[in-house]
N, C-alpha and C positions, 0 to 999 in steps of 0.2 A: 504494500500500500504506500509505503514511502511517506517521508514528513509534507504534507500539503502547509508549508511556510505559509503564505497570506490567510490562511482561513485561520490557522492556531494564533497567529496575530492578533487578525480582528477578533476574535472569541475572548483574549483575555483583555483589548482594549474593551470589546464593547459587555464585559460583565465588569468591568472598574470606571464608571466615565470620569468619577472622579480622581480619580488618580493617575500619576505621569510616569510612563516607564521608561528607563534607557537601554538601549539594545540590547545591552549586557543581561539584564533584569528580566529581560520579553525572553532569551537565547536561556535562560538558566530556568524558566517555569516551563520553559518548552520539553527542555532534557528531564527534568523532576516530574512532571507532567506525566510527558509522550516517554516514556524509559524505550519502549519498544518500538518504535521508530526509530528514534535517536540512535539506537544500537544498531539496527539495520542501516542507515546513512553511513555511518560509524565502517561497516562490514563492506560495504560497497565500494567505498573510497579506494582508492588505490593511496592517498596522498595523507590522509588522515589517519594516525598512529592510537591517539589516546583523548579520551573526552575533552582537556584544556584546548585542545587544535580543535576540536568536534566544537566546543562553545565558539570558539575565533571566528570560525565559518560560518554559524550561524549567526551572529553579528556581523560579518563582512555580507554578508545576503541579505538580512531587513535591511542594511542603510545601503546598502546598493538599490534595492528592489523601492527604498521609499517614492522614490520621486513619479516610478510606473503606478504606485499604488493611492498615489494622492491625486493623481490625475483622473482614476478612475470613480473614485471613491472621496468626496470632496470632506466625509465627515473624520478621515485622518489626517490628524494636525500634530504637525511636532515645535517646539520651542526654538528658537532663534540660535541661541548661545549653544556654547557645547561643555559637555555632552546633549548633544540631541534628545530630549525627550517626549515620547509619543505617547497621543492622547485620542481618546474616540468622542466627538461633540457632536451634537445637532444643530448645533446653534448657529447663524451663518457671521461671517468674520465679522461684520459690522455690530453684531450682539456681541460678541468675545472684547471686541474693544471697548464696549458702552459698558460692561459688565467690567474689564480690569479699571477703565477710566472710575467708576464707583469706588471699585475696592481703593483706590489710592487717593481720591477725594475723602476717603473718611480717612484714611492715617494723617495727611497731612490737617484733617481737621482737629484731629487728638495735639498734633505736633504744636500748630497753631493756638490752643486752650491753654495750654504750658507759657508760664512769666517765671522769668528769671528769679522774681521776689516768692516765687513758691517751692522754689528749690533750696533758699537759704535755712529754713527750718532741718531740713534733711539733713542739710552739710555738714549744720552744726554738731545734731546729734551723732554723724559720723566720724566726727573729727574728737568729738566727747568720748 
């Protein structure tokens, strides 16, 4: 049957939306997962010696494969920065921005509440 890589993907993006995985992390629930696939891949390779190469490969394959796979499939999304991390959303990118632009409009509203003259009671008692 062999590892079917984009569907084990999407199955553990789209049963965690809330959560961010990095290849590494999607490549090691795959192998703890799938044992019996992952050994048969494993078996088949000519190039592949021992599960740490077995992981490499399947990280060198999701982020190879992202860019086919987000073209097709518009609800995976990965972060910017690296390590890349991928995520399964509904939401279409102008909701993703309105929703981070929120979350950061309240911190800076917490940052903004804070006076210098409210931190001196602390200091004191820190320095006591």
């Amino acid at each position: 049957m062999g590892l079917r890589l984009r569907e084990l993907v999407f199955e553990l993006l789209q049963e965690n939306p809330t959560q961010r995985f990095k290849a590494r992390e999607i490549a090691e629930w795959i192998y703890q997962t799938y044992p019996n696939e992952s050994r048969d891949k494993l078996a088949r390779s000519d190039y592949l010696t021992n599960e740490s190469e077995l992981l490499n490969q399947l990280v060198a394959e999701i982020g190879a494969n992202r860019p086919i796979w987000q073209r097709k499939h518009p609800e995976l999304r990965t972060t910017e920065g690296r390590p890349r991390k991928f995520y399964w959303s509904l939401k279409s990118q102008a909701e993703e921005v309105l929703t981070a632009e929120n979350n950061s409009n309240s911190l800076s509203d917490v940052k903004s509440s804070l006076k210098e003259r409210d931190l001196y009671p602390l200091i004191i008692e820190f320095l006591n």
